[in-house]
N, C-alpha and C positions, 0 to 999 in steps of 0.2 A: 583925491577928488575923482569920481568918476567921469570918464573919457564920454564924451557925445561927440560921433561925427556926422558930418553930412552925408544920408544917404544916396543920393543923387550922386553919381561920379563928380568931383570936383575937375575943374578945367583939366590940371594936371595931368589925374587918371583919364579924366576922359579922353587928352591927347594921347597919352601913353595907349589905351586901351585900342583907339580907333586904329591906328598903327597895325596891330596887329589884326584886322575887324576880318581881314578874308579868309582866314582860319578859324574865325568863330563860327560859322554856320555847322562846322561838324562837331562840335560839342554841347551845341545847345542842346537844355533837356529840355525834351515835351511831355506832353502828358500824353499818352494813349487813346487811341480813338474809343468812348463809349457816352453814358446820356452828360446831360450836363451837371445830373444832381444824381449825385451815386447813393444809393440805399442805405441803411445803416445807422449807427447812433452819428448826431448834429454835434458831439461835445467842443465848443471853440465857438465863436464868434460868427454869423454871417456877415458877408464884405460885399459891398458892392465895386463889381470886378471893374468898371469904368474910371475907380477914383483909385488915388494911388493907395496902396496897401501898406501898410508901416509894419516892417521888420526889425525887431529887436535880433541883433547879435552879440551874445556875449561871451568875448575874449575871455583866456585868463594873462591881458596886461597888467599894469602895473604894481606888481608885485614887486620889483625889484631885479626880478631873475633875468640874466640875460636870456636864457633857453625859453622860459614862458612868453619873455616880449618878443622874441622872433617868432612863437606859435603864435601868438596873437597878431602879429605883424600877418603874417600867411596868411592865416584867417580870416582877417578884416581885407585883405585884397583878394582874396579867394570870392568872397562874399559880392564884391565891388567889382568885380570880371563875370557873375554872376546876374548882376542888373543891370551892365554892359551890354548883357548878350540877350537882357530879356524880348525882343525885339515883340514891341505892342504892350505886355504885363508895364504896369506902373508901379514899381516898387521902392517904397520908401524906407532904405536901409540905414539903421539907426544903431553905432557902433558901442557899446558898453562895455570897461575894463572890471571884469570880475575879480581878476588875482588867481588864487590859489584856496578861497577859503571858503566855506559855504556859508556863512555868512553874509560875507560881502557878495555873493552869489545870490542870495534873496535878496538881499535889501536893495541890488542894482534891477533886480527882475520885477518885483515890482513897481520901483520908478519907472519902468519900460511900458509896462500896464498902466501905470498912470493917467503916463502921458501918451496912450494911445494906441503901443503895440496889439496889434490884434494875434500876433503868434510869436514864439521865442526861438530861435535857432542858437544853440550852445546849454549850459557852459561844457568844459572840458569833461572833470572827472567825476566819476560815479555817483561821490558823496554829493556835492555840490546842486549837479543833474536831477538826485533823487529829492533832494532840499528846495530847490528851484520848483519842482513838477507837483510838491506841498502847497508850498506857498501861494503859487499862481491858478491849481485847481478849481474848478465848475468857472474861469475867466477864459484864459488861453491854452493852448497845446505848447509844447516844450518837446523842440525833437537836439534832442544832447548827442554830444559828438564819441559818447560812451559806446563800448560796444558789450557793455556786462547787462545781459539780458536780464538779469533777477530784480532791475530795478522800472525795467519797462512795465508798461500796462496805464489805463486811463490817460491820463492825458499828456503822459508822458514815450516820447518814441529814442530809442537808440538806431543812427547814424552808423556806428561803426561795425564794422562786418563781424558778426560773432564766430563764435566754436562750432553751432550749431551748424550754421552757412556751408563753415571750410568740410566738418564731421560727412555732412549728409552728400557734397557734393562727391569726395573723395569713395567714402561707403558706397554710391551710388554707381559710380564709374567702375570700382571695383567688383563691386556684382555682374556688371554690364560684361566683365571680363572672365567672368567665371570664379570669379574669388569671392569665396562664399564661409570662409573659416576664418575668422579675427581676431585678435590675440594684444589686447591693449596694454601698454606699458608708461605708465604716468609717474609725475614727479608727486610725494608728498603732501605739498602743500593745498593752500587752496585752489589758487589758480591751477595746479595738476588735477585737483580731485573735480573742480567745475568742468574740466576740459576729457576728465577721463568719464563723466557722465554725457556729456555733448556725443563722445563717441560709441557709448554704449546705445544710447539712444537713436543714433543713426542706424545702427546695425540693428537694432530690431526695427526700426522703422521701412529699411530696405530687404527685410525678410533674411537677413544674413545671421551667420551664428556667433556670438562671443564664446569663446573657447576657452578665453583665461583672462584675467587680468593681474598684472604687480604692480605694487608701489615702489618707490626707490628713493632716497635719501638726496642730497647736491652734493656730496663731498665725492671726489673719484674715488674714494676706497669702497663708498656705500656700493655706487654703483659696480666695479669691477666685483664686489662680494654677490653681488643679486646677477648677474648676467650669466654666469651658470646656471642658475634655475631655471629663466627666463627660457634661454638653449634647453633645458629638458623638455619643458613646458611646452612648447612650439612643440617639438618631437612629439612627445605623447599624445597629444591633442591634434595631430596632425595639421596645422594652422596652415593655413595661407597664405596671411597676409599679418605682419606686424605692425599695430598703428601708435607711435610715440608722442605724446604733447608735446615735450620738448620747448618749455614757456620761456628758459631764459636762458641765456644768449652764449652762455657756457654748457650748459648740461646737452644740447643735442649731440655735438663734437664727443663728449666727454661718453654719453651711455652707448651711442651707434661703434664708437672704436670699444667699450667694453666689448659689447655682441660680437664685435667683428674677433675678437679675441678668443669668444668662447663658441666659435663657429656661428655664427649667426649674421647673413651676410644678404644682398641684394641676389645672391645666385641661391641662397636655399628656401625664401621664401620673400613677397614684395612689401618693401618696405613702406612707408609712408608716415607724415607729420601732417601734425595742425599747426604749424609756423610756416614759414615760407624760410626753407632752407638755402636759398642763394643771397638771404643777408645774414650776418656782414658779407661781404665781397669775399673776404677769405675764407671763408668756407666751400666756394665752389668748388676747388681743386682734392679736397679731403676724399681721398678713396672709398671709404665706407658709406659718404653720401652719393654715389654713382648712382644715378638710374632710380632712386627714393624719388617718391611721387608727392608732391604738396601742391599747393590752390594758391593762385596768384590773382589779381585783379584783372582788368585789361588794359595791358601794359603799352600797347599802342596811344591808346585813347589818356592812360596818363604821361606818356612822353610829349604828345602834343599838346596838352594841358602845360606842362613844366616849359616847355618852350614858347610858348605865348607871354606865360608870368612872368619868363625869365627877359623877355623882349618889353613887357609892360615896367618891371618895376627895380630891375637890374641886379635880383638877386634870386637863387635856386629857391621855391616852398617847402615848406615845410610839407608832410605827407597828408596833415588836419586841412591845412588848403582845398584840396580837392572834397573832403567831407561839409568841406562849407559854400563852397561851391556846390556841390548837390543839392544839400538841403535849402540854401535862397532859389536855385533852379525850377527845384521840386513846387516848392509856391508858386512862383514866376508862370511854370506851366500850366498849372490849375486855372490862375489867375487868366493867362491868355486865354484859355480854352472858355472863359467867359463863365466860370463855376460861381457860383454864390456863395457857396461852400466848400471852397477854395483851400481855406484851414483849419475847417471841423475835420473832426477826425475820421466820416465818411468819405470827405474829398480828398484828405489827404493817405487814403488807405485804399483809393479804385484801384481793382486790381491790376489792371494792365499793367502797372508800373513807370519809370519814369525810367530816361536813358543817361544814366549817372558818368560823372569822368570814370569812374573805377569800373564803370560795366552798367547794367541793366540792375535795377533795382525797386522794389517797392517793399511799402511800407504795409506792417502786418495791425490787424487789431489789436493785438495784445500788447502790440506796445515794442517787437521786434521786428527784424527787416529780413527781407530775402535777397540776396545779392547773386548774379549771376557769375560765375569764378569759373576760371581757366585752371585746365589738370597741367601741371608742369614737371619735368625733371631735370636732374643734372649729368651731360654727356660730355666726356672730356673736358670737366672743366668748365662748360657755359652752359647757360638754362636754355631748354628746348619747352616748346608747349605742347605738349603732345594731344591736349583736346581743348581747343579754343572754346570759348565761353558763349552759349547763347544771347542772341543781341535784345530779345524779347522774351515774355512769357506767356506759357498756354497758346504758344501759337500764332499771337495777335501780335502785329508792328507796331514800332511808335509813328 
């Protein structure tokens, strides 16, 4: 049966919540100063910002899985610290267990529209997001906690900080430094081959040149066979800078110690990923990762996040937490700022952006987000931030 909860913080939370309330003023998201009815296509519902706004969120609970119902668990309190903090926005948050199925993904998202949601926040995963954002078309907007841009556009927004984000900020800071030759190195698959385009695209978008690119296999033999090349490759082409995807959780370890084998090292050219190389934990100490450059969130602003939750509901969140927290925020904000169009996709796409746990962020037309990310590396062993993350965009404060 599907989960309906009360969106109004329940006593409980709302004791637990108020508890923490003095540390809420700096995480609240607002909206940016601009008109009250931002330009652009109405697609979503007009709301009158006086009355309370009904929020569908949907988990993917009761599936079974212990891992889903703790991301669900996160979520639905992420959400509910969210209308906590709305201080003014009336927000009527309305919890729905989707699972894992896209399926039960529409047929819960709809009920939500039924009975009144004017906007969607969730579900989880791409398929589902992409099913959901069908379904619910020329009704409501659907911003999914996906961060696979291919499924974004119309009335569908992806939450989660893409390739694109981490590609352009890294590319960008890079040029900024004189590295201007780039030499992309990707895994195989798909997620290698989406991630090894995000950074192709960066690089011509920052005027910089792609010098080469390899594919490479997951198994260490694939890799230690192609890591001489790679070491020519650089050479000849005089490269830069070497950019890795490095999507899953074994191959970064595994191809940086190939390179490092076949000279190819943080001293002969600058390295850098689209992962965040200081998880897992164990990785910080690995030699080959020294001083490699990747894009972290802002890890201030989520440590205070985690310790608020952790003080509200007595156990650490999940990471999807704070993407649910944004996006009830993200309305929340609109809504205070007295928008009528609060969550068409005009209001919810003004550029200024919104001041998210993870950083500064706004929502793009096309259906993907812009995230403002921090340059990070690894020095003996612990991450250093070597270029903190803008707290606004174009200039403008929240």
């Amino acid at each position: 049966m599907t989960a309906i909860l009360s969106g109004r913080p329940t006593d409980l939370f709302g004791r637990s919540l108020r508890r923490v309330a003095a540390l809420a003023s700096a995480l609240v998201l607002s909206a940016c100063a601009g008109d009250q009815l931002a330009s652009g296509p109405q697609t979503g519902p007009m709301i009158d910002p006086a009355q309370p706004v009904q929020v569908a969120l949907l988990v993917p609970g009761g599936s079974g899985d212990a891992n889903y119902d703790y991301m669900a668990r996160s979520m639905a309190n992420g959400a509910r610290m969210a209308v906590a903090d709305a201080q003014g926005a009336r927000i009527d948050l309305r919890v729905y267990d989707s699972g894992d199925d896209a399926a039960q993904a529409v047929a819960v998202a709809n009920k939500a529209v039924a009975e009144g949601a004017k906007v969607i926040v969730g579900p989880l995963h791409a398929e589902s997001a992409n099913a959901v954002g069908n379904a619910v078309k020329g009704r409501v907007n659907v911003l999914a906690f996906s961060n696979n841009a291919d499924i974004a556009g119309g009335n569908l927004f992806v939450l989660g900080n893409t390739f694109a984000n981490t590609a352009d900020r890294l590319v960008s800071y890079g040029v900024g430094k004189g590295l201007r030759r780039y030499l992309i190195v990707h895994e195989k698959d798909v997620a290698g081959q989406l991630g090894e385009a995000a950074i192709e695209s960066a690089i011509a978008r920052n005027r910089a040149t792609m010098v080469g690119k390899t594919a490479h296999g997951d198994r260490r033999a694939d890799m230690d066979a192609i890591a001489p090349t790679i070491a020519a490759a650089a050479a000849a082409n005089k490269a830069q800078a070497l950019f890795l995807t490095g999507n899953h959780q074994d191959t970064l370890p595994e191809i940086t110690a190939a390179l490092a084998r076949a000279g190819v090292t943080g001293q002969s050219l600058q390295m850098m990923g689209l992962t965040r190389w200081d998880l897992p934990a164990s990785r910080t100490g690995l030699p080959q990762l020294q001083n490699g450059w990747f894009a972290v969130p802002d890890l201030a602003r989520m440590a205070e996040f985690n310790a608020r939750y952790k003080a509200a509901f007595g156990e650490t969140p999940h990471d999807f937490a704070t993407l649910a927290y944004d996006g009830v925020s993200a309305i929340a904000a609109n809504v205070r700022a007295g928008r009528k169009n609060a969550v068409t996709t005009a209001g919810l796409t003004q550029g200024a952006g919104y001041a998210g746990v993870q950083g500064a962020f706004r929502l793009r037309q096309d259906g993907t987000n812009q995230r403002q990310l921090s340059i990070a590396t690894l020095q003996g062993g612990k991450l250093v931030v070597i270029d903190p993350a803008r707290r606004s965009f174009g200039g403008l404060g929240f």
